[in-house]
DRENDO-1510 file (C-alpha; in Angstrom, 1 decimal, always signed):
<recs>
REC; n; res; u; v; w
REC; 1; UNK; +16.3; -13.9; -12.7 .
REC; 2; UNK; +17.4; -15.5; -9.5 .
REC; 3; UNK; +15.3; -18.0; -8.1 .
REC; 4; UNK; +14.2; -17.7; -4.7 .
REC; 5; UNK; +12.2; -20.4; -3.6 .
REC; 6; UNK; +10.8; -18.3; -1.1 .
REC; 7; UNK; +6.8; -17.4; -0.2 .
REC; 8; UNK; +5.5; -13.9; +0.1 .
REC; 9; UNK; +2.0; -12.1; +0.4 .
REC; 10; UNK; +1.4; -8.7; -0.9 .
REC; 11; UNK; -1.6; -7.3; +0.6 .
REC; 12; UNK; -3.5; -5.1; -1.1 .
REC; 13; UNK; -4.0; -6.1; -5.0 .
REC; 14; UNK; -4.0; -2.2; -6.5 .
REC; 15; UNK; -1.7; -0.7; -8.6 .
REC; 16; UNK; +1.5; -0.8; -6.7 .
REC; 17; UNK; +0.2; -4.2; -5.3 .
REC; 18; UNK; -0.2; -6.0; -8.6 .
REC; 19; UNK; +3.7; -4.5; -9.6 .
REC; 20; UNK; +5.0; -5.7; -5.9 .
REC; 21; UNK; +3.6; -9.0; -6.7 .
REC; 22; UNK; +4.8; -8.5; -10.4 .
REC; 23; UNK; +8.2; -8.3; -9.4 .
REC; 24; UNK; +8.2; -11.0; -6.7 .
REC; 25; UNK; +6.8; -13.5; -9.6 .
REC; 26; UNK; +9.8; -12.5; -11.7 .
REC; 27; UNK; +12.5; -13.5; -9.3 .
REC; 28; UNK; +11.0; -16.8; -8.7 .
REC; 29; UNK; +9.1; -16.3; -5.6 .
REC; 30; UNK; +5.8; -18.1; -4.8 .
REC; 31; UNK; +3.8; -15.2; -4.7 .
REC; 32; UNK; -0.1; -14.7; -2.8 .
REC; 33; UNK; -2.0; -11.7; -2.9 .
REC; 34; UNK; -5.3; -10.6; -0.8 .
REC; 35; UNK; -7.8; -8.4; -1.6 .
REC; 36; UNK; -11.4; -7.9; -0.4 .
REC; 37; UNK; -12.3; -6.3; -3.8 .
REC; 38; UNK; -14.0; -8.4; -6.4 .
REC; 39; UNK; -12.8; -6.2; -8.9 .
REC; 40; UNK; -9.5; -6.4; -8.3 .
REC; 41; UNK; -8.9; -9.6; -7.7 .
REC; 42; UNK; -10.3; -10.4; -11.2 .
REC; 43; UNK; -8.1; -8.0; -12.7 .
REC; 44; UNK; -5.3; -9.2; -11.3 .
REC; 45; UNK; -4.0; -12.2; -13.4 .
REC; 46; UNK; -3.9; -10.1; -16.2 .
REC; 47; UNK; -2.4; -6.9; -14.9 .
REC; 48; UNK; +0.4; -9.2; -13.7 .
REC; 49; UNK; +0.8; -10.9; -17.0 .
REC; 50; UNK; +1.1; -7.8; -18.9 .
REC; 51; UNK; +3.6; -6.9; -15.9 .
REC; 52; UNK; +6.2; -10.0; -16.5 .
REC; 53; UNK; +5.5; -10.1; -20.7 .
REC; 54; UNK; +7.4; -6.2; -20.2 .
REC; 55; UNK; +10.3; -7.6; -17.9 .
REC; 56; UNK; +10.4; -10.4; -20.6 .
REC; 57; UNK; +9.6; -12.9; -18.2 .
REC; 58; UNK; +7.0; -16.0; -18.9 .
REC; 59; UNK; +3.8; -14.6; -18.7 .
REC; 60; UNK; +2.5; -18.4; -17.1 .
REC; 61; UNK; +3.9; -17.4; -13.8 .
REC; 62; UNK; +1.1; -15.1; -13.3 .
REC; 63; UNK; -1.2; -18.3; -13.0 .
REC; 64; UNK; +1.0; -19.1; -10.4 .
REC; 65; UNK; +0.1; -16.2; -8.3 .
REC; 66; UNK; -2.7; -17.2; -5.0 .
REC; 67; UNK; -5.5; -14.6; -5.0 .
REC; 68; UNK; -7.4; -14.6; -1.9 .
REC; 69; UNK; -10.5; -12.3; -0.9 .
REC; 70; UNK; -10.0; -13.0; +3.1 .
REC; 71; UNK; -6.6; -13.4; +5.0 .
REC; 72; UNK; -8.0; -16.6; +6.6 .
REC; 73; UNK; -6.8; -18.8; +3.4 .
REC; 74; UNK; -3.5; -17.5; +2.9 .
REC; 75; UNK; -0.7; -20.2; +3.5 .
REC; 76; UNK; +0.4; -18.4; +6.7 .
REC; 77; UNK; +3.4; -20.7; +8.3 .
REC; 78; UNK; +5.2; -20.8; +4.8 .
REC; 79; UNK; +5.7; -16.7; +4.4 .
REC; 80; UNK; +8.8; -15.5; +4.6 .
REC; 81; UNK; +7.7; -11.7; +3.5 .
REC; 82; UNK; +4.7; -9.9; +4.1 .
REC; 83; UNK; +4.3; -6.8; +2.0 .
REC; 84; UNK; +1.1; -4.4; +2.9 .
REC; 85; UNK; -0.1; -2.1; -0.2 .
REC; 86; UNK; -3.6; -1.4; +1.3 .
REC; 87; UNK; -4.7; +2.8; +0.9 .
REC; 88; UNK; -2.4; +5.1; +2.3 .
REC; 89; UNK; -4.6; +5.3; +5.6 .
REC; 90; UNK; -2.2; +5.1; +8.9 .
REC; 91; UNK; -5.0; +3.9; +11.0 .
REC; 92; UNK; -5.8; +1.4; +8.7 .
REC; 93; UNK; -2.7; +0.6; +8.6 .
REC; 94; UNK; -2.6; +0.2; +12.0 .
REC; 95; UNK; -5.7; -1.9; +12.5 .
REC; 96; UNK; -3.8; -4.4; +10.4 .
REC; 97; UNK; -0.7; -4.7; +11.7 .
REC; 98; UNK; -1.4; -6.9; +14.5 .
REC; 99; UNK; -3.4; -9.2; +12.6 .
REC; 100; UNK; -0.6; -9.8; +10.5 .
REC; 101; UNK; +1.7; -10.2; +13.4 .
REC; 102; UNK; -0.7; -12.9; +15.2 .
REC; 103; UNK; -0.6; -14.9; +12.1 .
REC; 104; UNK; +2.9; -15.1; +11.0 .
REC; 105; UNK; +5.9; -16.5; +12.3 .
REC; 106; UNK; +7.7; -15.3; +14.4 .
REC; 107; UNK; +10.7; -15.1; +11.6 .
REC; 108; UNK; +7.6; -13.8; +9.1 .
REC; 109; UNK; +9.1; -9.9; +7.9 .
REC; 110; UNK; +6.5; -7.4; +7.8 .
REC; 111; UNK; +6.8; -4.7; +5.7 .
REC; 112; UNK; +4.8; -1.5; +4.7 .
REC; 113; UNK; +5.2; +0.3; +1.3 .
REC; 114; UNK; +4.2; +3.3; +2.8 .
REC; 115; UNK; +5.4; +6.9; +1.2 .
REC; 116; UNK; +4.6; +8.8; +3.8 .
REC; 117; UNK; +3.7; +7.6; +7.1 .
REC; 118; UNK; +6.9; +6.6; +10.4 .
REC; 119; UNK; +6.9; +3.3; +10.0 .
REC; 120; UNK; +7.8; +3.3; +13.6 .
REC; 121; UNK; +4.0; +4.2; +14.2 .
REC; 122; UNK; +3.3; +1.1; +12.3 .
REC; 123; UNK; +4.9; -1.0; +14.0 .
REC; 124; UNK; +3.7; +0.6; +17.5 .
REC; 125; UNK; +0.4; -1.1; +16.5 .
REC; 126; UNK; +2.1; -4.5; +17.0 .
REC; 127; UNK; +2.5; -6.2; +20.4 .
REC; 128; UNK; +6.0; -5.0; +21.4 .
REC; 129; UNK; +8.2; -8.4; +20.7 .
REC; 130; UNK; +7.1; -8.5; +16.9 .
REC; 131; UNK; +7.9; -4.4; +16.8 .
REC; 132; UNK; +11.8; -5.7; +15.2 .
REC; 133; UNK; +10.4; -7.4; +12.0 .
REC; 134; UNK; +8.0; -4.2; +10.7 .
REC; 135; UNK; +10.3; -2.3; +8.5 .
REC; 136; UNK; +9.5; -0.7; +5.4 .
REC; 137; UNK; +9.8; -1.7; +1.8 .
REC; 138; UNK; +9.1; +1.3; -0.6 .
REC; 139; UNK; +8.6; +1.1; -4.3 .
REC; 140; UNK; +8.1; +3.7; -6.7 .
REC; 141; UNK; +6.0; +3.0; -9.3 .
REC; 142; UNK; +6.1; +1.4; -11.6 .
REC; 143; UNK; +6.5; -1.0; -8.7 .
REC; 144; UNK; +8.2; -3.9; -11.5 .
REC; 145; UNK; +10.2; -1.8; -13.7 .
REC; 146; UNK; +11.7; +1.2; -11.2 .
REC; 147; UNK; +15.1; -0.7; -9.7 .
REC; 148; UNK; +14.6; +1.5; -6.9 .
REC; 149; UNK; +13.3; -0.3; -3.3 .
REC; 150; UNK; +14.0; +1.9; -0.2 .
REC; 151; UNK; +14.5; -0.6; +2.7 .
REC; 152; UNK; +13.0; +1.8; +6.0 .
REC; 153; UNK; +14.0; +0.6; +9.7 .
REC; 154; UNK; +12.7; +2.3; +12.5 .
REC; 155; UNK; +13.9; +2.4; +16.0 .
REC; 156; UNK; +12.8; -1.0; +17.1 .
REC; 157; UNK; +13.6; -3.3; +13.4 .
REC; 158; UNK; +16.3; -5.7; +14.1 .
REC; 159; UNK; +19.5; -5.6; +11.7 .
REC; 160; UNK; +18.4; -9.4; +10.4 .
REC; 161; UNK; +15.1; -7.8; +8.7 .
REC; 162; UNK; +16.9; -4.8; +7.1 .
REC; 163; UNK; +20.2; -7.4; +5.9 .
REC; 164; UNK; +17.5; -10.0; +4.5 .
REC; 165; UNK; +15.4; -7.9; +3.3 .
REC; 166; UNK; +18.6; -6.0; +1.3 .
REC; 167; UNK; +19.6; -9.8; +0.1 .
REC; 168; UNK; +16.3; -10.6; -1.3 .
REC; 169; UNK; +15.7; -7.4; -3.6 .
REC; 170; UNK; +19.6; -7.8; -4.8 .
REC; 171; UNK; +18.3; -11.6; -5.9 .
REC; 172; UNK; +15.4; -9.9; -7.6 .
REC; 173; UNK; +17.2; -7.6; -9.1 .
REC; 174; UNK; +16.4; -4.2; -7.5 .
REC; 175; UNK; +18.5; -1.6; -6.1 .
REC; 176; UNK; +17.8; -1.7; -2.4 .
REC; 177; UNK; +19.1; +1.3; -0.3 .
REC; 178; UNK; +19.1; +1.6; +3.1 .
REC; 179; UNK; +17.3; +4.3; +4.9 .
REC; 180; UNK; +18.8; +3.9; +8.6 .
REC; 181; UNK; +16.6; +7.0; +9.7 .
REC; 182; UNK; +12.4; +7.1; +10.1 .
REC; 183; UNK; +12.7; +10.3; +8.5 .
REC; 184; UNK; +9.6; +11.6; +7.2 .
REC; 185; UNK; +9.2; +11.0; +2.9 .
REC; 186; UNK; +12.5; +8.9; +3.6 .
REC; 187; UNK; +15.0; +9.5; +0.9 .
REC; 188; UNK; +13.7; +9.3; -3.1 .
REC; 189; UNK; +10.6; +11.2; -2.0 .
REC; 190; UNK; +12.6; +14.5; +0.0 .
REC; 191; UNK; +14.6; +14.5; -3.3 .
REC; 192; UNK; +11.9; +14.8; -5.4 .
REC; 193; UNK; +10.4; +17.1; -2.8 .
REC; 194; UNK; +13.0; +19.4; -3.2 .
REC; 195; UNK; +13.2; +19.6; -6.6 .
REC; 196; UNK; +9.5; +20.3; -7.3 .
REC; 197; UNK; +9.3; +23.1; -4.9 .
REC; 198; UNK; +12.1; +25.2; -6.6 .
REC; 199; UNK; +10.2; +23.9; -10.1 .
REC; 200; UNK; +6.7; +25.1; -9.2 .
REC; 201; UNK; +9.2; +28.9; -7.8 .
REC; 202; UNK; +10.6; +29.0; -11.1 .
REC; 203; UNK; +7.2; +28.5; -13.4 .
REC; 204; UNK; +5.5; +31.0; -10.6 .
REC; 205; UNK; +7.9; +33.6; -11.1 .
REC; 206; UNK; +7.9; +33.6; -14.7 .
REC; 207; UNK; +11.1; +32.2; -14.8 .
REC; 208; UNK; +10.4; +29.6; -17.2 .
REC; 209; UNK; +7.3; +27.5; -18.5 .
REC; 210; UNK; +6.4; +24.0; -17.3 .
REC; 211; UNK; +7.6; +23.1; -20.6 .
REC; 212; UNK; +10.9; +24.9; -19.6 .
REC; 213; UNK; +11.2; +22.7; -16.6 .
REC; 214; UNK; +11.0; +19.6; -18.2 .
REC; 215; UNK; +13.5; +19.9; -20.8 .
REC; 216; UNK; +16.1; +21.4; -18.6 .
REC; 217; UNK; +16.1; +18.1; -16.1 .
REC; 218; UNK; +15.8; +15.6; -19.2 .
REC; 219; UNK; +17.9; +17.0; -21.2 .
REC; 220; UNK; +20.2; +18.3; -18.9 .
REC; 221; UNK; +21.2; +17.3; -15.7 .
REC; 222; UNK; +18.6; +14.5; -15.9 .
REC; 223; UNK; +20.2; +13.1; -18.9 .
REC; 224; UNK; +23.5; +12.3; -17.0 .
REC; 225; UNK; +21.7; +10.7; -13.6 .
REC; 226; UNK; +20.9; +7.6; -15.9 .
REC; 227; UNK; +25.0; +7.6; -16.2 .
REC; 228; UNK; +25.6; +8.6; -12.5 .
REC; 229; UNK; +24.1; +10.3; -9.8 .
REC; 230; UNK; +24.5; +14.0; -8.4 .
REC; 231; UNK; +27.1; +13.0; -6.0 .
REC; 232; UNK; +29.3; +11.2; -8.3 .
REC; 233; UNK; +28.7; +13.6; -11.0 .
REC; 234; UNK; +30.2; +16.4; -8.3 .
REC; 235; UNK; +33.3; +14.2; -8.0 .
REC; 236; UNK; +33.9; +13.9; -11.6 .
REC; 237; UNK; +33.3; +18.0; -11.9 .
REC; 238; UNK; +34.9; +18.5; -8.2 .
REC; 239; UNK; +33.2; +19.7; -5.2 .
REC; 240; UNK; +35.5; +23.4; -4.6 .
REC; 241; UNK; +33.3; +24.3; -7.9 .
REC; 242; UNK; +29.8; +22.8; -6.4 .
REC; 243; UNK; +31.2; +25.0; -2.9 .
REC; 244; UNK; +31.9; +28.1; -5.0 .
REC; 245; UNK; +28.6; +27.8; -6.7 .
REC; 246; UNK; +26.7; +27.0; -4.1 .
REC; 247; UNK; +27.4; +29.6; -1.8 .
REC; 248; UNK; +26.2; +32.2; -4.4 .
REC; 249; UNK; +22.9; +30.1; -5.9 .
REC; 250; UNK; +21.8; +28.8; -2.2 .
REC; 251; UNK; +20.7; +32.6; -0.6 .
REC; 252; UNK; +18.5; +32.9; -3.6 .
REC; 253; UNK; +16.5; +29.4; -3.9 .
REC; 254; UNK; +13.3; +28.8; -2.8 .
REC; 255; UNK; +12.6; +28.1; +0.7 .
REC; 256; UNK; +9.0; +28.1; +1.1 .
REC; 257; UNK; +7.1; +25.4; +4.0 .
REC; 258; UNK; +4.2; +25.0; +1.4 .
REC; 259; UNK; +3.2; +25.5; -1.7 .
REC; 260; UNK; +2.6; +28.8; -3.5 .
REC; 261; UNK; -0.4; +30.3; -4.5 .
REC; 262; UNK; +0.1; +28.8; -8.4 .
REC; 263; UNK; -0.7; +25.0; -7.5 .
REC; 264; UNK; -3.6; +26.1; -4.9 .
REC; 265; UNK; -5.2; +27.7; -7.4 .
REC; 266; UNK; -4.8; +24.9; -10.3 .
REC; 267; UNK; -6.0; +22.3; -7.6 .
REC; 268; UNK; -8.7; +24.8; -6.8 .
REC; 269; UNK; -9.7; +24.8; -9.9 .
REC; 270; UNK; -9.3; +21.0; -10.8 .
REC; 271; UNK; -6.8; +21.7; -13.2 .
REC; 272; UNK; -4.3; +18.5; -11.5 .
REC; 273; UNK; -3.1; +16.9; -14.9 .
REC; 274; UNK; -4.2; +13.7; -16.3 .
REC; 275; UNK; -6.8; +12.6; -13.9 .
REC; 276; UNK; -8.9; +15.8; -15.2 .
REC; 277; UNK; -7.3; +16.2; -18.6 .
REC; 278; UNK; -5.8; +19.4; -17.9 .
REC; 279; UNK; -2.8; +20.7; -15.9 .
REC; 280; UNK; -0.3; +22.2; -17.1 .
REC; 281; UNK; -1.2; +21.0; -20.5 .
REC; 282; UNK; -4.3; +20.0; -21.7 .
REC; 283; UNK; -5.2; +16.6; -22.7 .
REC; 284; UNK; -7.6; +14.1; -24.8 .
REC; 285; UNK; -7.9; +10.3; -24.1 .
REC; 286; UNK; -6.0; +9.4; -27.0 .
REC; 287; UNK; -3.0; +11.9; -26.1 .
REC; 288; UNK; -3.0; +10.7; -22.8 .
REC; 289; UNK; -2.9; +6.8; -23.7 .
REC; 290; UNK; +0.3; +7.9; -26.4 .
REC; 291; UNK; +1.2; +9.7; -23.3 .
REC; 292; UNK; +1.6; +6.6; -20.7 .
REC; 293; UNK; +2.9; +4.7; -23.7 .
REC; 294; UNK; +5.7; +6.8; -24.5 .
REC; 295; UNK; +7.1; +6.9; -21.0 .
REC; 296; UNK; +6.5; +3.3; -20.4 .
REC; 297; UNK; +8.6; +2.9; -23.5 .
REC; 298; UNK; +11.4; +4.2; -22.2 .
REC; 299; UNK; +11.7; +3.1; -18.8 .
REC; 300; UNK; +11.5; -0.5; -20.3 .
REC; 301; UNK; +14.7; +1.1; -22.3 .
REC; 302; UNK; +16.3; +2.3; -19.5 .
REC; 303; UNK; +15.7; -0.7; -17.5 .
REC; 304; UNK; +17.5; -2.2; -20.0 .
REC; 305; UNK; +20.6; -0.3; -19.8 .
REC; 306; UNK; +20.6; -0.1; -16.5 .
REC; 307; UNK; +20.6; -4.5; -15.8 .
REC; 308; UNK; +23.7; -5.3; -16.0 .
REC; 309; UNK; +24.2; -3.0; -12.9 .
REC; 310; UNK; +21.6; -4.8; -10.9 .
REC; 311; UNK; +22.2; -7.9; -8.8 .
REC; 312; UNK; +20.7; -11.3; -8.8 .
</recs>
C-alpha cells in the first residue's frame, strides 16, 4: 500500500464509515472518525481491525485511528479529506455541510458518500465560495474490499478536487471513476437499477425463479465482468451482433417507472430477505452467518485477482 502521509475524517462511524476509514488506514493515511454514538464509537477499533486483518494489512493501525464523540476535537487545520457517512437524510446532510466548511481549510475537500441524493444540493448548503470543494466520494460496500469509488462533481466542484481526489484513491488502491454529471443514482447504482428491474419482470412473469436469476448473471455473463466489462466484452464479440440483437430484444424488455406488484406485496408482507429471515428464500441465523461468510470469501478472492490491476 502506498503511503500517503495525508489526514482525513470520516464522519459518521457506521457501517460504510468504519470501511471508509478502513480503507483510508490501509493506504497509510492518518485517519479520524466522529461519531456521537457511544456505541459506535466503541465498536469501532475492532470493526476496523477485523477490516485491515482481511486486506492483510497490520491490524495495529486501527489503534491509530482518532475517535471523537463531538467535531470540536478533531485536528481541523491538518485535514486534507473530509468524508461524511452520516444517515442517508439530505437535510441532515445539509445542516452539516456548513459546519464542516467553517471549520476546514479552505484547501480541506469535502466529500459526501451519498447513493442517492445531487450532490449539488449538498453543496448549496455551503456559503457559495466553498461550493467547489463538495464533491462526492461513493463506495459500495463493502466500503474496504469493493475497488469501486465513484468520484461525483456537481456544477460548482472545481477540477483540482475531482483530479486529487482521483490521485488519492489510485494511491489507495481503488478504482476511481469519474462521474462528470449529478445524475441522479450516478453510475454503479443506474446499472444495477436496470438490471433488477428486468430481474424482478422475469421472476414476476414466471419466466424464471429467483434462483434462475442468480445463476444466469454468475454463471454467465457475470462470470466474464470479473475478466472485462460489458463494453469490452461487446468489442471482443463485436457491436453489428450487439446492434442486430438489440433491435429485436429492446421492444420487449421491461420498461416499467416502478416496481411491480411482486416486490409491493413481499415488502407488504415483510418478506425483504435477511433482515426478516425470509425473502425470496427463507433463512435461519446460522444459514445466514454461512451466508455473509461465503460471499465475503470470495470478494477477498476476487480482490485478489483483481490487485495487480489496481494503482498505488
Amino acid at each position: 500500500m502506498s503511503n500517503c502521509h495525508q489526514t482525513m475524517l470520516v464522519v459518521g462511524g457506521g457501517i460504510m464509515g468504519a470501511g471508509i476509514a478502513t480503507s483510508f488506514a490501509s493506504a497509510g493515511w492518518t485517519v479520524h472518525v466522529m461519531s456521537p454514538s457511544k456505541k459506535t464509537r466503541d465498536g469501532l477499533p475492532a470493526s476496523i481491525r477485523t477490516g485491515l486483518s482481511k486486506l492483510q494489512v497490520d491490524e495495529s493501525l486501527a489503534d491509530k485511528v482518532g475517535i471523537h464523540e463531538s467535531l470540536d476535537t478533531v485536528p481541523w487545520p491538518a485535514l486534507a479529506l473530509v468524508v461524511e457517512s452520516v444517515t442517508e437524510d439530505l437535510p441532515l446532510k445539509q445542516r452539516l455541510f456548513p459546519d464542516l466548511a467553517a471549520r476546514s481549510t479552505a484547501q480541506t475537500i469535502l466529500a459526501t458518500n451519498t447513493s442517492s441524493f445531487p450532490i449539488g444540493d449538498i453543496a448549496k448548503a455551503v456559503p457559495e465560495g466553498d461550493r467547489a470543494r463538495v464533491a462526492g466520494l461513493h463506495y459500495f460496500m463493502p466500503a474496504h474490499l469493493v475497488p469501486l469509488v465513484e468520484i461525483v462533481r456537481s456544477e460548482f466542484t472545481a477540477d483540482w478536487v475531482v483530479d486529487r481526489l482521483e490521485g488519492w484513491m489510485r494511491d489507495a488502491r481503488k478504482a476511481p471513476i469519474r462521474v462528470n454529471k449529478d445524475i441522479c443514482g450516478f453510475i454503479g447504482n443506474r446499472l444495477q437499477a436496470a438490471l433488477i428491474r428486468e430481474a424482478l419482470y422475469l421472476v414476476e412473469s414466471g419466466v424464471t425463479t429467483a434462483q434462475g436469476i442468480d445463476d444466469a448473471v454468475r454463471f454467465g455473463f457475470g462470470f466474464r465482468f470479473l475478466a472485462c466489462g460489458p463494453m469490452k466484452q461487446k468489442e471482443f464479440s463485436g457491436w453489428d451482433t450487439n446492434l442486430a440483437a438489440g433491435n429485436v430484444i429492446y421492444p420487449t424488455l421491461c420498461n416499467n417507472t416502478k416496481h411491480g406488484e411482486m416486490l409491493h406485496g413481499m415488502v407488504a408482507a415483510g418478506h425483504i430477505g435477511m433482515k426478516t429471515k425470509h425473502g425470496f428464500w427463507e433463512y435461519t441465523d446460522e444459514k445466514i452467518a454461512a451466508e455473509k461468510a461465503a460471499y465475503e470469501k470470495k470478494l477477498r478472492q476476487a480482490f485478489e485477482l483483481l490487485q495487480s490491476e489496481l494503482g498505488g
